[in-house]
C-alpha positions, 0 to 999 in steps of 0.5 A: 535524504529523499526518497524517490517513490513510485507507488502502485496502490488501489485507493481504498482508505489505507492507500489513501492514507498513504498517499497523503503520508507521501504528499505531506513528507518533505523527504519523499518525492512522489514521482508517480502513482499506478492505480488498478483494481482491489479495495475498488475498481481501477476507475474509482482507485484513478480518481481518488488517487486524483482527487489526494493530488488536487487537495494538495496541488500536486497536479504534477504528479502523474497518474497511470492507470494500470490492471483491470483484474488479475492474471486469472481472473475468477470473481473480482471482489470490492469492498464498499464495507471497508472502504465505502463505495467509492473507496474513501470511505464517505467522502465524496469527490467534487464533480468538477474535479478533473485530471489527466491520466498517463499511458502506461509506457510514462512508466519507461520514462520514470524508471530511466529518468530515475534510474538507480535512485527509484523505489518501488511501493505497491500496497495493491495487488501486484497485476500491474508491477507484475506488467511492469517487470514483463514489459522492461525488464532491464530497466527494472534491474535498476530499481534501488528497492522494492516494498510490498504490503502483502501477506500473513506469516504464522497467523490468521489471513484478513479475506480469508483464513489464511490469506492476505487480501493483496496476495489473495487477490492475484498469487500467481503476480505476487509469487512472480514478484516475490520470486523476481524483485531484488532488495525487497521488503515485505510488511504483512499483516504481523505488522500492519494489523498494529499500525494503528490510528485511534479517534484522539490522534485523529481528532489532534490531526483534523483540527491542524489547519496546515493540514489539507486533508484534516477535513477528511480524516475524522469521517475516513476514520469512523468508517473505517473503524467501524469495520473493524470494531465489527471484525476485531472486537476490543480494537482501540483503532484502525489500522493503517496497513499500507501507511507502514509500508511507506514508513518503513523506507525511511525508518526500517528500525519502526519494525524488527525483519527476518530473512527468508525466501516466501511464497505464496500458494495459488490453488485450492482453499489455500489460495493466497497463503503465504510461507516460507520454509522455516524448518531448522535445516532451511536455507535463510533467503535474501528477501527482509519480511516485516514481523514486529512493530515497534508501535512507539516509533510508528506513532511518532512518526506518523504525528510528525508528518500528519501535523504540520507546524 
């Protein structure tokens, strides 16, 4: 059955990826994009998002720029070292590529012509979705689902010691989220860090000539690897974190869950830490949070839609 997905994202390589999952599934209907600051700013995050849309001639999709900075705004960091300059690594978008952007309250009209069949993605930081709960919230009560790439539980963050990079980004939105959304899932970093890609798979997919992004995937990758060579030595891929997020709408099974309520720490050398009580008297909550990946089903999956027959 198709999935109807509204994503809010930060394109960024590992949203890019996602995004182009999401144009090339037959089972998922893209009904809009949210871009906002993170992995780049808002501006470069709108027209890569924009330039994902052209190559695939899906100029119907609307684009809705969303925040600019967090909730609490201290220094706002990108980070060209991961994502490139502009966020899709060293690809460089044509200058006579044009695009509409969409108001934010398009975003009203997506959740009432939607509604009860929506599914919520951010695989960014949760300013915008945040802004979005504020502004309808009855209309976000009928939402099917919510999915969020946040998060480190028992291990090492990736911006800092503790923290994931989207829950670093802005806590106080993601512990409104966390605290707010229903039905939701969380993919952190204990699955995400093994969704990867390596060099053979991308070398099959960039000679598939169904493909409109092959040609991009081979010079994405390199960059993207080289990073993480740098920061995870004996690496044998890149992983795709916000890809898995979208996966695992169709095929929870790619991943085994546990079920509690988290949070996420706001202040001192903390900030962005994920938890949850996991003491043996605790209450086990509603929330479903990703915390292994079955990476035999992820690579499956990930060939079947990135090469098209």
């Amino acid at each position: 059955m198709t999935k109807k997905i509204l994503l809010f994202c930060d394109p960024g390589i590992d949203d890019s990826l996602a995004i182009i999952y999401s144009l090339l599934n037959p089972d998922i209907e893209l009904v809009g994009i949210v871009t906002s600051y993170g992995n780049v700013s808002k501006e470069e995050a709108t027209a890569n998002a924009a330039y994902l849309l052209h190559l695939a001639g899906r100029n119907d999709i609307p684009i809705i720029p969303g925040a600019t900075k967090p909730f609490k705004p201290e220094n706002i960091a990108v980070y060209p070292e991961i994502h490139g300059k502009d966020g899709i690594g060293p690809i460089k978008i044509p200058k006579n590529v044009q695009y509409d952007i969409y108001t934010f309250d398009t975003l009203r009209f997506i959740l009432e012509k939607n509604k009860n069949e929506l599914i919520i993605v951010d695989t960014g930081r949760s300013t915008t979705l945040c802004m979005v709960f504020t502004l309808y919230p009855e209309l976000m009560k009928n939402v099917q689902a919510f999915y969020v790439m946040g998060g480190a539980f028992f291990i090492p963050g990736n911006i800092t010691a503790l923290a994931e990079a989207n829950f670093y980004g802005d806590p106080t939105a993601s512990n409104f989220i966390l605290e707010t959304a229903h039905n939701l899932t969380i993919t952190p970093l204990n699955v995400t860090q093994h969704a990867i890609i390596t060099q053979d798979i991308v070398d099959v997919i960039s000679k598939n000539m169904k493909n409109p992004f092959a040609f991009m995937m081979d010079p994405i990758f390199k960059y993207y690897y080289e990073f993480y060579k740098e920061k995870m030595p004996g690496i044998p891929g890149a992983p795709i974190h916000d890809l898995l997020t979208i996966m695992v709408i169709q095929h929870p099974s790619i991943v085994d869950y546990i079920h509690y309520d988290a949070n996420v720490i706001e202040g001192t050398e903390a900030k962005g830490m994920s938890y949850i009580d996991y003491r043996p008297t605790s209450k086990k909550g509603k929330t479903r949070i990703a915390m292994k990946l079955h990476y035999d089903l992820f690579l499956k999956e990930f060939k079947r839609v990135m090469l098209p027959e």
